[in-house]
N, C-alpha and C positions, 0 to 999 in steps of 0.2 A: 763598253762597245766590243765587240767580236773581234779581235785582228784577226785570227786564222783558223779553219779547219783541219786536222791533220789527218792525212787517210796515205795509209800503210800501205805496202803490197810487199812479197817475197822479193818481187824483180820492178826496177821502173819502168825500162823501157815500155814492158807488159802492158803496165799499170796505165801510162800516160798512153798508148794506143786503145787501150779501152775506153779510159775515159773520153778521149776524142769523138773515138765511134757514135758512142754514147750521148754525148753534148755540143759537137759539133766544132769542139775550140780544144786547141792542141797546146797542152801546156808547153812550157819553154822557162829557160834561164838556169836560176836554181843556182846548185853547186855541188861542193860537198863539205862535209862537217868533218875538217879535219881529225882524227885521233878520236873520235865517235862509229867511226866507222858505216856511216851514210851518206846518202848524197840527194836530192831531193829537183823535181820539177816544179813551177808554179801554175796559178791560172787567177785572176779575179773575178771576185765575184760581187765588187761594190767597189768607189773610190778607195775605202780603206781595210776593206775586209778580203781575204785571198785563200785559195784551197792549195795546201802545200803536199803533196805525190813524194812519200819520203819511202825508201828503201835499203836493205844493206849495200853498201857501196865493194865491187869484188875486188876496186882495183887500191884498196886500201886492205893496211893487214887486220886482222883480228883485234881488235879494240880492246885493253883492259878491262874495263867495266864493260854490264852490260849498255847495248845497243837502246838507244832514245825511244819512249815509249812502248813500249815490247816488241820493239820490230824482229828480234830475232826470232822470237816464238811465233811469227804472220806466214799461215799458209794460206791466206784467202787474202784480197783487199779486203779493207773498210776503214773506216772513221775510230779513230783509235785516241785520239784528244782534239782539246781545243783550248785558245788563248784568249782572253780577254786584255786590250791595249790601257793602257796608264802613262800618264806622264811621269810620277814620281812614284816608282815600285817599291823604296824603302817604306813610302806615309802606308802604300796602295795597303803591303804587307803586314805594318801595323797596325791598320785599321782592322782589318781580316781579323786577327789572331784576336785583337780585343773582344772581336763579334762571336768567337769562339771556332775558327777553323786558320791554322796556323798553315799556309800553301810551303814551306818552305823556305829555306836562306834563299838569298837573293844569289845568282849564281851568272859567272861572263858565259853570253852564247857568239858564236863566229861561224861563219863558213866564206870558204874561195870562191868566188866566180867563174864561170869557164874563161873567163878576160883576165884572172889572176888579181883580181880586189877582192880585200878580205872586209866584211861585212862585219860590222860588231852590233850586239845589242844586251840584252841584262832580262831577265827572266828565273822564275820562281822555278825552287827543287822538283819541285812535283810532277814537272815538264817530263822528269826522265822517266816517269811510269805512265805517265799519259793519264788516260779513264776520263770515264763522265764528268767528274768536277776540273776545270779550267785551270790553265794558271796564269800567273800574271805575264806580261812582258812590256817591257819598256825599248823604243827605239834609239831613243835618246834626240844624238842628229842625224840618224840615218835614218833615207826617206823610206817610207814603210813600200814594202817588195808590191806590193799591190799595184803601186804607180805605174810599174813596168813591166807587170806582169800581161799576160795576152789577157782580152777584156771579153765582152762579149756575154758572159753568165752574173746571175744575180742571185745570192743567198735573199728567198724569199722566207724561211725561217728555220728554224731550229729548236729541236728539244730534249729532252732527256730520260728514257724509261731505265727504271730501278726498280728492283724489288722493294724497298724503303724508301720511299720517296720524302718522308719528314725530314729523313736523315741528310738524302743530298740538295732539299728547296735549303734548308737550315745553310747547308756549305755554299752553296751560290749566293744567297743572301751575302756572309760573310764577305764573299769575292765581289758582289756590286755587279752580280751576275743575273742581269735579268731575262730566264727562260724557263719556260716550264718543263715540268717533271711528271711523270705517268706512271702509274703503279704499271711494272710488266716483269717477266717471271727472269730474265738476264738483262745485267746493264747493258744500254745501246746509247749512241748518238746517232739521231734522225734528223738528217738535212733536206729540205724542201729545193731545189734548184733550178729555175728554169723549167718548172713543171713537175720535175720529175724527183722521187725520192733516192737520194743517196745515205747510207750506215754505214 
């Protein structure tokens, strides 16, 4: 199942006034990802499925590693990964790598609330480069951000063009990732939304 879309931008505030414009529904909540150096708005787009507005966060310092899915290199929005939900991410990731596509150690994710709760969940390495193939995440007990995220849009579908497409149907399979793939000349994520295409 799809937990999340992630769509990047330079600046959030930017980002989530555009997407408003756009869709009519104002993300909200979010946080930031301590010691990552981002900070992120939401918006739903199904009971469990959600579109997370992640950007570099200014009023954090420069982060060690790099910045979560290539945000530091984002001079445009777009759709920069996505999650697939699991209850148990250890089987989720054994299963995978037997299938022949290994997503990653299993790795803690956290971010603050603007109300000062910190959010825990568990999710695959692969998270931190983002791209077309998904990774795993696990909520655990925490209620998935979708619950309380502003409602109102519907992920009516989603898919994946590749220049190789054997290559990444073959990695979704692995992942229990069911969507299709499109031969096209750069990798994309294309999400159908309420009508209207967002990448």
């Amino acid at each position: 199942m799809i937990d999340h879309l992630v769509y990047a931008a330079p600046e959030l505030d930017a980002a989530v006034d555009a997407v408003a414009e756009r869709f009519g529904v104002r993300a909200s909540g979010g946080g930031q990802h301590v010691g990552l150096g981002t900070h992120n708005r939401l918006l739903a787009l199904g009971p469990r499925t959600y579109l997370e507005i992640i950007a570099p966060d200014p009023r954090q310092p420069e982060p060690e590693l790099p910045r979560p899915f290539g945000v530091d290199g984002v001079t445009e929005p777009g759709l920069v990964g996505w999650a697939v939900s699991c209850d148990d991410i250890d089987q989720a990731r054994e299963v995978a790598a037997a299938r022949g596509f290994d997503p990653g150690e299993v790795i803690e994710g956290r971010r603050r609330t603007a109300g000062g709760d910190v959010l825990r969940w568990r999710l695959t390495s692969n998270a931190l480069v983002g791209g077309v193939v998904p990774f795993l995440i696990s909520w655990g007990d925490t209620p998935s951000p979708a619950l309380s995220a502003p409602a109102g849009l519907v992920l009516e579908s989603l898919h994946v063009e590749h220049p190789d497409p054997t290559l990444i149907t073959a990695r979704l399979r692995a992942l229990g990732a069911d969507v299709g793939v499109r031969q096209a000349a750069k990798p994309a994520l294309v999400a159908q939304i309420n009508g209207q295409q967002l990448r």
